[in-house]
PyMOL CGO cylinders between C-alpha atoms (Angstrom):
from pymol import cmd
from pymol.cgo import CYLINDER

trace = [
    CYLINDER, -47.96, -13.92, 4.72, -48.55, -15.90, 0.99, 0.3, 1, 1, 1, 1, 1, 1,
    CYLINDER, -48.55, -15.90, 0.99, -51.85, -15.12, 1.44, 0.3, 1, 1, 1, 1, 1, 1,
    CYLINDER, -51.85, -15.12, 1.44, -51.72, -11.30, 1.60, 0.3, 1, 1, 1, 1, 1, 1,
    CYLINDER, -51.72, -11.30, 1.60, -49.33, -11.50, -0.72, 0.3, 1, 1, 1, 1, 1, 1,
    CYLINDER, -49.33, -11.50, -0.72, -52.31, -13.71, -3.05, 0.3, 1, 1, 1, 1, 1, 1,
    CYLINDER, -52.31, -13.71, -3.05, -55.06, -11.14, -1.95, 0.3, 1, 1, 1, 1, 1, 1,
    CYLINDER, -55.06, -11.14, -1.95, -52.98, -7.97, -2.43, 0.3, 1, 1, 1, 1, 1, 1,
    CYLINDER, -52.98, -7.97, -2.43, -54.45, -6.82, -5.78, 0.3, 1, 1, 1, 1, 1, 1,
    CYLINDER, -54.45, -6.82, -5.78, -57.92, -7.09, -3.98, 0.3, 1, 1, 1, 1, 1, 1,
    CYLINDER, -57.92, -7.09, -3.98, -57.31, -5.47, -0.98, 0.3, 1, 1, 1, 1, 1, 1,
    CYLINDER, -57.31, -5.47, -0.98, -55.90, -2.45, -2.92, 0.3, 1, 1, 1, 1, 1, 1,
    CYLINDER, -55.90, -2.45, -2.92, -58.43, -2.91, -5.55, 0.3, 1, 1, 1, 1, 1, 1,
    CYLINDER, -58.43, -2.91, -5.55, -61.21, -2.31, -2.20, 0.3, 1, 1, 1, 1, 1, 1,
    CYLINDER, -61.21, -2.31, -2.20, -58.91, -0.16, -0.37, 0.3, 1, 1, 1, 1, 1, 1,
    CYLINDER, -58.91, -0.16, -0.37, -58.31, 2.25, -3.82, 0.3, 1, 1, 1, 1, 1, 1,
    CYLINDER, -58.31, 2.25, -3.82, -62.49, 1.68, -4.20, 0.3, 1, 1, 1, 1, 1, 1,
    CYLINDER, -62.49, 1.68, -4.20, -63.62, 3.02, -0.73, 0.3, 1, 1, 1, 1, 1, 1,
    CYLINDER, -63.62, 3.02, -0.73, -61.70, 5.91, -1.07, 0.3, 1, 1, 1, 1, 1, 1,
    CYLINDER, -61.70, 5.91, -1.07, -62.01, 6.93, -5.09, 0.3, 1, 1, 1, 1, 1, 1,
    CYLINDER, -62.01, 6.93, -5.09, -64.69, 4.46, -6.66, 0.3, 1, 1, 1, 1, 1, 1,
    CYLINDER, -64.69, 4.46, -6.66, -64.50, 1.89, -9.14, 0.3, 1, 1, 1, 1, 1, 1,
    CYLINDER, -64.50, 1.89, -9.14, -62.71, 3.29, -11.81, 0.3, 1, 1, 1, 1, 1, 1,
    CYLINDER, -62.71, 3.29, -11.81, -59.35, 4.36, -9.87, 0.3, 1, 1, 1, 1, 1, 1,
    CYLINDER, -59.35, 4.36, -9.87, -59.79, 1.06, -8.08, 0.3, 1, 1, 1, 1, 1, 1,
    CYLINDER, -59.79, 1.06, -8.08, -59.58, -0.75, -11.55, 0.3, 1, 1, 1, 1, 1, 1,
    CYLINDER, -59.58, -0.75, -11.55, -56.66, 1.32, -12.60, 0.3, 1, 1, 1, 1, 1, 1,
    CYLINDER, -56.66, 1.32, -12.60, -54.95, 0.53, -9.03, 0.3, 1, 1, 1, 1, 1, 1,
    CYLINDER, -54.95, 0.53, -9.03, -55.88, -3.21, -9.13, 0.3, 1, 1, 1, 1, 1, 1,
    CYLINDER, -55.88, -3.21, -9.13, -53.97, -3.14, -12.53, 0.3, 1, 1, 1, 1, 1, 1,
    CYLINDER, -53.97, -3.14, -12.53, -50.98, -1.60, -10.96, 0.3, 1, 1, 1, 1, 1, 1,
    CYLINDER, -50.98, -1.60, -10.96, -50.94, -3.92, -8.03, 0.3, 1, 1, 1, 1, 1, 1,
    CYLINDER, -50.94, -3.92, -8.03, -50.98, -7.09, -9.96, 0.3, 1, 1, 1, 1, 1, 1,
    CYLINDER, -50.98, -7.09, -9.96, -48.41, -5.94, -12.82, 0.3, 1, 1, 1, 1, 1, 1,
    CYLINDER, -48.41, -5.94, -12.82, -46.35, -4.98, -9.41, 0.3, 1, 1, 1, 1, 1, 1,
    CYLINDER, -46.35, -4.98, -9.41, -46.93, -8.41, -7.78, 0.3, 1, 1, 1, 1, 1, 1,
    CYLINDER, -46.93, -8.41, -7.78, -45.58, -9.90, -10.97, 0.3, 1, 1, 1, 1, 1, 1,
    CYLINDER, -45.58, -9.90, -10.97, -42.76, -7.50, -10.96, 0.3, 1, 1, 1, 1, 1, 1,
    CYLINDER, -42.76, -7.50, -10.96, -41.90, -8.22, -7.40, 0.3, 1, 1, 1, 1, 1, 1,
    CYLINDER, -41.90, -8.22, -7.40, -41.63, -11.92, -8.10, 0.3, 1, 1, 1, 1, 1, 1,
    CYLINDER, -41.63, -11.92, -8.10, -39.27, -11.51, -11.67, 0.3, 1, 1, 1, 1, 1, 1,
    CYLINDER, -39.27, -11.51, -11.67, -37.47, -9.45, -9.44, 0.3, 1, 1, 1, 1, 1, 1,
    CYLINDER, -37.47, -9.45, -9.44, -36.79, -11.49, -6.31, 0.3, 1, 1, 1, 1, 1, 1,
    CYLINDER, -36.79, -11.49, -6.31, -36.61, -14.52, -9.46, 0.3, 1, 1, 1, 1, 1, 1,
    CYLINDER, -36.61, -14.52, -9.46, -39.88, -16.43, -7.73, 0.3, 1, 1, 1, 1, 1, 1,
    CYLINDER, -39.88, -16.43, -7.73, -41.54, -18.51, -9.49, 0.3, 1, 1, 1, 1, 1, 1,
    CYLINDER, -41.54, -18.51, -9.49, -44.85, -17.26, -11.15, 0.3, 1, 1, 1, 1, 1, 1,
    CYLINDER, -44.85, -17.26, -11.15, -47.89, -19.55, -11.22, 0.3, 1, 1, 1, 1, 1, 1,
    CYLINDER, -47.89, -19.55, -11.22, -49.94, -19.65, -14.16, 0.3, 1, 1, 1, 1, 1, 1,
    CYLINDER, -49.94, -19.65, -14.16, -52.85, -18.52, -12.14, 0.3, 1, 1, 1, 1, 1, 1,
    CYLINDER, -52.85, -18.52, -12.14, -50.77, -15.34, -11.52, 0.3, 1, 1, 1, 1, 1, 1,
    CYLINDER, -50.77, -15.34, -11.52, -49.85, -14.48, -15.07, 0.3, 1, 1, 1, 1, 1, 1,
    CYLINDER, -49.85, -14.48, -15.07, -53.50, -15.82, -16.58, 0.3, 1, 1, 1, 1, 1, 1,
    CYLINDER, -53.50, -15.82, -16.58, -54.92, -12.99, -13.33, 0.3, 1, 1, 1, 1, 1, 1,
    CYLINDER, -54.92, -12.99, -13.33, -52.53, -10.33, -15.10, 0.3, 1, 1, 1, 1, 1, 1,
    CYLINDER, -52.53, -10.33, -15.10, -53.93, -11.04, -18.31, 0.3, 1, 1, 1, 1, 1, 1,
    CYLINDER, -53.93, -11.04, -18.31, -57.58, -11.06, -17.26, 0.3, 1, 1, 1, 1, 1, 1,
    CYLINDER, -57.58, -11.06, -17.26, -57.48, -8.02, -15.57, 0.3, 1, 1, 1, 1, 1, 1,
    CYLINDER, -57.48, -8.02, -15.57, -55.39, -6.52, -17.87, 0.3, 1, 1, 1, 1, 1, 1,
    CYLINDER, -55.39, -6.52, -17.87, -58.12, -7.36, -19.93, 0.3, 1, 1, 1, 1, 1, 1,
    CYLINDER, -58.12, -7.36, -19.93, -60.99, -6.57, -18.53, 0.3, 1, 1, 1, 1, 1, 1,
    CYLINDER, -60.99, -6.57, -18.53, -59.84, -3.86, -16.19, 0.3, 1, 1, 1, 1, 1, 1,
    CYLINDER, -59.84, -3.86, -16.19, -58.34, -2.08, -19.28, 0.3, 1, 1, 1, 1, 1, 1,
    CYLINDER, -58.34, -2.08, -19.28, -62.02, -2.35, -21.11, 0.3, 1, 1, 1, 1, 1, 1,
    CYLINDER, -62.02, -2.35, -21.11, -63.39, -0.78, -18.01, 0.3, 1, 1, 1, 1, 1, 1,
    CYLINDER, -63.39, -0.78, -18.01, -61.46, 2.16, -18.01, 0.3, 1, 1, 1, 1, 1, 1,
    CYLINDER, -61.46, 2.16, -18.01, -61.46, 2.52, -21.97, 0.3, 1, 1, 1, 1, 1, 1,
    CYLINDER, -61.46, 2.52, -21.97, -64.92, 2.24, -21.97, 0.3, 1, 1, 1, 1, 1, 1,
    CYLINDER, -64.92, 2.24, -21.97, -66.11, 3.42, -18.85, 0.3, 1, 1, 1, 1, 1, 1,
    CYLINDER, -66.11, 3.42, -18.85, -68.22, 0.74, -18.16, 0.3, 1, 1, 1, 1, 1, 1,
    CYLINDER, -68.22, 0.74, -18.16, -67.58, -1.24, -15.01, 0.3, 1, 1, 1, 1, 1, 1,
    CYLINDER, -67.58, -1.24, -15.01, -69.57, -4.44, -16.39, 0.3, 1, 1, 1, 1, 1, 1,
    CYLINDER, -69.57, -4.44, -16.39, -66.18, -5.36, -17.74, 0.3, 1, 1, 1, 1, 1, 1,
    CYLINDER, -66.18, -5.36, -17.74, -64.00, -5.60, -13.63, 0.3, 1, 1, 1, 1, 1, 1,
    CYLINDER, -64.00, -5.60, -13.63, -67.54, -6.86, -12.53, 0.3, 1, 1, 1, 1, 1, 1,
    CYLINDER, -67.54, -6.86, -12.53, -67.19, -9.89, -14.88, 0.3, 1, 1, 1, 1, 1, 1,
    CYLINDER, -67.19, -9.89, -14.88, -63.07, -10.46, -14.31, 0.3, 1, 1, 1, 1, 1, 1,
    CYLINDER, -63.07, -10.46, -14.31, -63.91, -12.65, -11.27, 0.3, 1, 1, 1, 1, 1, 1,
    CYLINDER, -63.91, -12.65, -11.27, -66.32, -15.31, -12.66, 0.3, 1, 1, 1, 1, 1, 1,
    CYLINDER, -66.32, -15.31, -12.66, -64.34, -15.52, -15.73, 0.3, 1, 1, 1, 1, 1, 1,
    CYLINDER, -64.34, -15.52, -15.73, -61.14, -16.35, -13.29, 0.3, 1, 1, 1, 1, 1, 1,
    CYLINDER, -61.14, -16.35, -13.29, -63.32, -18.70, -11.56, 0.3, 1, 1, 1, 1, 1, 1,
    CYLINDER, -63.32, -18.70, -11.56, -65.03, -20.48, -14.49, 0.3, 1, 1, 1, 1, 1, 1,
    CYLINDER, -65.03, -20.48, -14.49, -61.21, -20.92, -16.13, 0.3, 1, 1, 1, 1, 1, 1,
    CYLINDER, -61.21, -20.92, -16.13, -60.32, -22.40, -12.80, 0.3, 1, 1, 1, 1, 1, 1,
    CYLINDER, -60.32, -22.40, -12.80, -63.37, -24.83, -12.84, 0.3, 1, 1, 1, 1, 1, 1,
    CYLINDER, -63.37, -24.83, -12.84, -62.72, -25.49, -16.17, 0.3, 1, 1, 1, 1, 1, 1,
    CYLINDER, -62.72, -25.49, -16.17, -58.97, -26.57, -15.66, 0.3, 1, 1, 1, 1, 1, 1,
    CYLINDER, -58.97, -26.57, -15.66, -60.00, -28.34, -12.46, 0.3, 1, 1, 1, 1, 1, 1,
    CYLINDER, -60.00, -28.34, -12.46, -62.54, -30.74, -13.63, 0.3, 1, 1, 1, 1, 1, 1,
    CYLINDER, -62.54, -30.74, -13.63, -61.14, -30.75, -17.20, 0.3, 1, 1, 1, 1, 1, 1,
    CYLINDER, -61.14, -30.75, -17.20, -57.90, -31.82, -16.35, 0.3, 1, 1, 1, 1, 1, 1,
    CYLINDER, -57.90, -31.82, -16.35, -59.72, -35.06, -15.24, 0.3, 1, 1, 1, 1, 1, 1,
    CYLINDER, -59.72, -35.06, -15.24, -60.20, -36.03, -18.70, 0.3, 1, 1, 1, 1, 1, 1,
    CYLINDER, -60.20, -36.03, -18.70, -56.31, -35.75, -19.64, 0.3, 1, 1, 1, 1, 1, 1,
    CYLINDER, -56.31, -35.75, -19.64, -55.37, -37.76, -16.58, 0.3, 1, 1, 1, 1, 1, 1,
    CYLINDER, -55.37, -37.76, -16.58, -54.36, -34.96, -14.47, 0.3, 1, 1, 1, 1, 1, 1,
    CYLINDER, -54.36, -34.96, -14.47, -55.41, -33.60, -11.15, 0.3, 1, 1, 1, 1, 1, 1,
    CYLINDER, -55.41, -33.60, -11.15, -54.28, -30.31, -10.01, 0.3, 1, 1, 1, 1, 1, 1,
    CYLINDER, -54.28, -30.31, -10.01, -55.68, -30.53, -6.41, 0.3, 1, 1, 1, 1, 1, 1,
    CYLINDER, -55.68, -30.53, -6.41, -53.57, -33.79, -5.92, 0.3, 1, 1, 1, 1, 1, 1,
    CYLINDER, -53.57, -33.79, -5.92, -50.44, -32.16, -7.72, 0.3, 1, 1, 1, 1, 1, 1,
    CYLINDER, -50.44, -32.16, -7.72, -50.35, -29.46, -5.29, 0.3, 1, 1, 1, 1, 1, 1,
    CYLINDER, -50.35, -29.46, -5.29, -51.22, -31.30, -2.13, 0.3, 1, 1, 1, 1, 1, 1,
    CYLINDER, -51.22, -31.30, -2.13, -49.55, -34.52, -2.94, 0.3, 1, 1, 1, 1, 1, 1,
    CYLINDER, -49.55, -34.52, -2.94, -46.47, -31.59, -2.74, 0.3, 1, 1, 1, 1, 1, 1,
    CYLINDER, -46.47, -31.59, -2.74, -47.22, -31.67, 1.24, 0.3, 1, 1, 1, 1, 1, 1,
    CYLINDER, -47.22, -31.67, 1.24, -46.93, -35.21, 2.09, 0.3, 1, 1, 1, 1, 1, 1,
    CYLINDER, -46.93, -35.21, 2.09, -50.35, -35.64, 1.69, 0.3, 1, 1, 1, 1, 1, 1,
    CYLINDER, -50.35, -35.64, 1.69, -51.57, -39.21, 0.12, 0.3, 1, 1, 1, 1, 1, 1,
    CYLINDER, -51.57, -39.21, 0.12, -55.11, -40.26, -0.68, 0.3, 1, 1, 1, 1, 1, 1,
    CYLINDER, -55.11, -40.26, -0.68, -56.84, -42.97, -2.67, 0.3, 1, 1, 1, 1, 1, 1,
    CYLINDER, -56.84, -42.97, -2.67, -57.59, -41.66, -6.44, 0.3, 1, 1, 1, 1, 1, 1,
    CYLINDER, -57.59, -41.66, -6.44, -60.95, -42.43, -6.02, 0.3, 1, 1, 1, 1, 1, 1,
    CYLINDER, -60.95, -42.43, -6.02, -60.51, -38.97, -3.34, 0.3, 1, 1, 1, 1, 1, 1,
    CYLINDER, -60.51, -38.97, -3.34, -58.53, -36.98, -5.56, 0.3, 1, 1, 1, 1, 1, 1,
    CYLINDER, -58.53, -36.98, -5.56, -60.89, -37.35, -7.87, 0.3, 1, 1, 1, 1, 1, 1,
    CYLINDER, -60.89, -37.35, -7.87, -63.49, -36.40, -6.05, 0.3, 1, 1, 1, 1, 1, 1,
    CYLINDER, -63.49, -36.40, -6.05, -61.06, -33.15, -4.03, 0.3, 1, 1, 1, 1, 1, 1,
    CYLINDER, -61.06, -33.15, -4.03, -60.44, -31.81, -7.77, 0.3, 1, 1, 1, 1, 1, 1,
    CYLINDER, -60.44, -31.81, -7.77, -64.44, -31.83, -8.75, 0.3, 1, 1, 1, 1, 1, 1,
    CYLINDER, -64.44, -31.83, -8.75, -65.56, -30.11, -5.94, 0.3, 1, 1, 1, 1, 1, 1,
    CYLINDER, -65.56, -30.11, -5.94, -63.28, -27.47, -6.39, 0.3, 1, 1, 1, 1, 1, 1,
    CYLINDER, -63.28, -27.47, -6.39, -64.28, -27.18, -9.82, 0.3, 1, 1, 1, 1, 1, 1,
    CYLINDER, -64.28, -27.18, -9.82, -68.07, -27.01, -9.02, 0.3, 1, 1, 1, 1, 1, 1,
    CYLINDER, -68.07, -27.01, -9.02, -66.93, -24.63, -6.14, 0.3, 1, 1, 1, 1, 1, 1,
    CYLINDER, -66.93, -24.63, -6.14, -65.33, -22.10, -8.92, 0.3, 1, 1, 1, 1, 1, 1,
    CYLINDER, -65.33, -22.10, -8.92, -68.49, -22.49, -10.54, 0.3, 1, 1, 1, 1, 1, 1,
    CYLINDER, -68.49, -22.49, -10.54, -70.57, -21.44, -7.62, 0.3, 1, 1, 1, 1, 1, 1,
    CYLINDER, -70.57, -21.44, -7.62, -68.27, -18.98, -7.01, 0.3, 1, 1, 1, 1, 1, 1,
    CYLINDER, -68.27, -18.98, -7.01, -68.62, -17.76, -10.62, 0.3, 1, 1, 1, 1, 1, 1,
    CYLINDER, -68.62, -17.76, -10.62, -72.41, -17.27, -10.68, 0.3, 1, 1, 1, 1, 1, 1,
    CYLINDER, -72.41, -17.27, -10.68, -72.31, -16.08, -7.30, 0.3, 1, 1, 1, 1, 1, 1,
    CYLINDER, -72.31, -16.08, -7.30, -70.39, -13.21, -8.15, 0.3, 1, 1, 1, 1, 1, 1,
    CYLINDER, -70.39, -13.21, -8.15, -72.87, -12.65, -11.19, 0.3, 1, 1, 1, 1, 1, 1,
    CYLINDER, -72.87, -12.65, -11.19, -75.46, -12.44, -9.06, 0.3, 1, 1, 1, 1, 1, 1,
    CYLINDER, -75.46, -12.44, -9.06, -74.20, -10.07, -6.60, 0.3, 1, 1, 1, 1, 1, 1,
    CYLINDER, -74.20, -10.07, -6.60, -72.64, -7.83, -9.14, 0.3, 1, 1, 1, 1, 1, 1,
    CYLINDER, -72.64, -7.83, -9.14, -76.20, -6.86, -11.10, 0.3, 1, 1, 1, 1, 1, 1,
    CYLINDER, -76.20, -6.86, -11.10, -78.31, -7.66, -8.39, 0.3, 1, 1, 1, 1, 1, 1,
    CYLINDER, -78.31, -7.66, -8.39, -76.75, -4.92, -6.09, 0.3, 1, 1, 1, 1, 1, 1,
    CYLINDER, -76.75, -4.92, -6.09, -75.22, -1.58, -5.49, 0.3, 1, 1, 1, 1, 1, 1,
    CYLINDER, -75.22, -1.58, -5.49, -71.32, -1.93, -7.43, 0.3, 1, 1, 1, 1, 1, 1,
    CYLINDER, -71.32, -1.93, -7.43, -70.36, -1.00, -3.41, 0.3, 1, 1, 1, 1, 1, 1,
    CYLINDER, -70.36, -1.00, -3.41, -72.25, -4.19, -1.85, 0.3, 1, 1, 1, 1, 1, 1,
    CYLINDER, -72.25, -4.19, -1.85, -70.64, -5.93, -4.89, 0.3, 1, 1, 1, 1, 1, 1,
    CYLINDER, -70.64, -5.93, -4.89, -66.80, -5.00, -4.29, 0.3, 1, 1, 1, 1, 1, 1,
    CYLINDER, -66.80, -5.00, -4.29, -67.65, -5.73, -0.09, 0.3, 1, 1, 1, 1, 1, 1,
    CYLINDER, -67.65, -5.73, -0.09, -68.45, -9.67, -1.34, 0.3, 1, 1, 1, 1, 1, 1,
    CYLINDER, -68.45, -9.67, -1.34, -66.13, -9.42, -3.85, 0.3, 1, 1, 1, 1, 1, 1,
    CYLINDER, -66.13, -9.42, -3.85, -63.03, -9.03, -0.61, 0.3, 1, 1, 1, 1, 1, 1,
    CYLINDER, -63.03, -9.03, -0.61, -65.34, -10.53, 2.17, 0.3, 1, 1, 1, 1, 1, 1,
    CYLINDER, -65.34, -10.53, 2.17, -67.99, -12.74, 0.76, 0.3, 1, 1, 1, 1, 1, 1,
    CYLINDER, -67.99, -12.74, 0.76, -65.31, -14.31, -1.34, 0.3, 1, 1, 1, 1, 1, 1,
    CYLINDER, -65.31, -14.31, -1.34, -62.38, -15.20, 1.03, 0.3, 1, 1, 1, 1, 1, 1,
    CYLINDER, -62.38, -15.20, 1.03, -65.33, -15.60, 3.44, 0.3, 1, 1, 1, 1, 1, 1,
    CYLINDER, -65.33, -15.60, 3.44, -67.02, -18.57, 1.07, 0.3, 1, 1, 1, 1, 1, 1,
    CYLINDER, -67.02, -18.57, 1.07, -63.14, -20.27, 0.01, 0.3, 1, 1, 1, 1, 1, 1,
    CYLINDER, -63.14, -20.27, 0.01, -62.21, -20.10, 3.97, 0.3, 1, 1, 1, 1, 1, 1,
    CYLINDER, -62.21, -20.10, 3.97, -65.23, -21.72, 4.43, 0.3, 1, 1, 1, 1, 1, 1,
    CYLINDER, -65.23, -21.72, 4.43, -64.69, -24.46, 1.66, 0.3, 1, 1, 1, 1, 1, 1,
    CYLINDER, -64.69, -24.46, 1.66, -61.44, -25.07, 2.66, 0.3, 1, 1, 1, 1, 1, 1,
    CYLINDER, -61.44, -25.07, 2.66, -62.46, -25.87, 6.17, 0.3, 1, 1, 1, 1, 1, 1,
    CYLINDER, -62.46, -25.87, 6.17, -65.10, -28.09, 5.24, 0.3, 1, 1, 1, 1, 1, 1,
    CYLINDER, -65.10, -28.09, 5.24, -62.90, -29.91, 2.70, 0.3, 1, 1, 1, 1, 1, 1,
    CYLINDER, -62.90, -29.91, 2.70, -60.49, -30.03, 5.52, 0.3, 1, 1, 1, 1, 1, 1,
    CYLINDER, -60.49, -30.03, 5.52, -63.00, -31.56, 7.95, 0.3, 1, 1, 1, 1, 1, 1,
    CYLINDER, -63.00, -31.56, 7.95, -63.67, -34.11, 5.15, 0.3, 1, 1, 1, 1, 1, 1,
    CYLINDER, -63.67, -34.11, 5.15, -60.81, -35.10, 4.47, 0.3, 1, 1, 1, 1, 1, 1,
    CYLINDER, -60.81, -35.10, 4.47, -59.68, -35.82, 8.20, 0.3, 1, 1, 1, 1, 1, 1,
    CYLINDER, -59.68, -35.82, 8.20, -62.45, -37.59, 8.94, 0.3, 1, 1, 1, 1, 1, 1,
    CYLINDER, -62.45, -37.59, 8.94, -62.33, -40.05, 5.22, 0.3, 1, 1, 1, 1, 1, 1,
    CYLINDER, -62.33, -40.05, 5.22, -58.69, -40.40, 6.61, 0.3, 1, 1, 1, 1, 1, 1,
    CYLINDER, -58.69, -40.40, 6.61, -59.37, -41.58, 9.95, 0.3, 1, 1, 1, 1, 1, 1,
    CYLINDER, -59.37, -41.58, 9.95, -62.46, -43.95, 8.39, 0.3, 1, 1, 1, 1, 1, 1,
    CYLINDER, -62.46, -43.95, 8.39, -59.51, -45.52, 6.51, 0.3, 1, 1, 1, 1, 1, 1,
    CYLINDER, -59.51, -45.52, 6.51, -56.88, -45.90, 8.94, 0.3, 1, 1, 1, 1, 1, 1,
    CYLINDER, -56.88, -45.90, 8.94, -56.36, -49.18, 10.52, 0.3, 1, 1, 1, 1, 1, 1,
    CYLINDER, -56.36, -49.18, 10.52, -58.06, -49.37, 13.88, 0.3, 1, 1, 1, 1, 1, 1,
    CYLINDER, -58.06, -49.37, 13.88, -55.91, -50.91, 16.76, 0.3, 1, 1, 1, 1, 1, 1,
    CYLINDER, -55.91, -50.91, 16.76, -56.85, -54.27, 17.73, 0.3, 1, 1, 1, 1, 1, 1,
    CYLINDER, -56.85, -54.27, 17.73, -58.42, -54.36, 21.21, 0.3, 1, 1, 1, 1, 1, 1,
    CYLINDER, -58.42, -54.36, 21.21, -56.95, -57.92, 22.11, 0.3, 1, 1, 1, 1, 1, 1,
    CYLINDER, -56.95, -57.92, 22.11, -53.06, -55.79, 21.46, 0.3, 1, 1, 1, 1, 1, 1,
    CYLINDER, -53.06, -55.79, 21.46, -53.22, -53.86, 24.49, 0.3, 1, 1, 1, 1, 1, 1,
]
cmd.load_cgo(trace, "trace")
């Protein structure tokens, strides 16, 4: 349920596109993340500050697309989310911080440093791929085959890293768990 709550401002952004193009889907993604933020003050949740810095980029950007009407502005919203997430990933790392381990570490979930490490820079070259991915699409292609990738290609490429991280991970755990001793049986 979290994540439809996390995607909701996309799927009504793609939902709102399909059925009145890009501008009224700019104006509706607005709406949806100012009422996702709502929802949470509301309900007194606690608001990431990937939420709030989403508000203010597509308040941002989404609000020079409609003043402008020019939809380069929502075109470039998700690679500069995704660069400012590769940026806090992998910079982080310099100030003796990883955000991959503070949030998974939250789980149970212990690792060497030397992993972390590694966990928090692949998610930052991820965001980067991600980034210039979405550049590429969006003025390489129709602004309709760019807001399909933008819901499917998207979720599609992080459900895909997040599996492959997963397999990693299990099998760097079970390379450093202690193997039973064949004489013990």
């Amino acid at each position: 349920m979290k994540i439809l709550f996390d995607f909701f401002p996309i799927i009504v952004f793609f939902a709102a596109y399909k059925f009145a193009g890009i501008y009224v889907a700019t104006g509706a993604a607005i709406a949806a993340t100012l009422a996702q933020i709502g929802y949470l003050l509301v309900r007194r949740r606690k608001i990431t500050a990937m939420q709030w810095l989403s508000l203010v980029i597509i308040g941002i950007f989404g609000g020079a697309t409609l003043v402008l009407h020019d939809e380069t502005f929502i075109k470039w919203k998700p690679t500069v989310l995704y660069w400012l997430g590769a940026v806090a990933f992998i910079g982080a790392l310099f100030f003796r911080t990883n955000f991959v381990k503070a949030v998974m570490s939250e789980g149970g979930l212990e690792l060497p440093e030397a992993m972390w490490t590694r966990l928090a820079i692949a998610w930052g070259l991820f965001f980067l791929f991600q980034g210039a991915l979405n550049l590429w699409v969006a003025f390489h292609y129709s602004t309709e085959t760019w807001v399909d990738f933008k819901l499917f290609g998207g979720m599609g490429l992080t459900l895909a890293f997040v599996i492959v991280q997963a397999l990693w991970l299990t099998r760097a755990l079970e390379a450093q768990s202690p193997k039973p001793d064949a004489n013990e049986s």
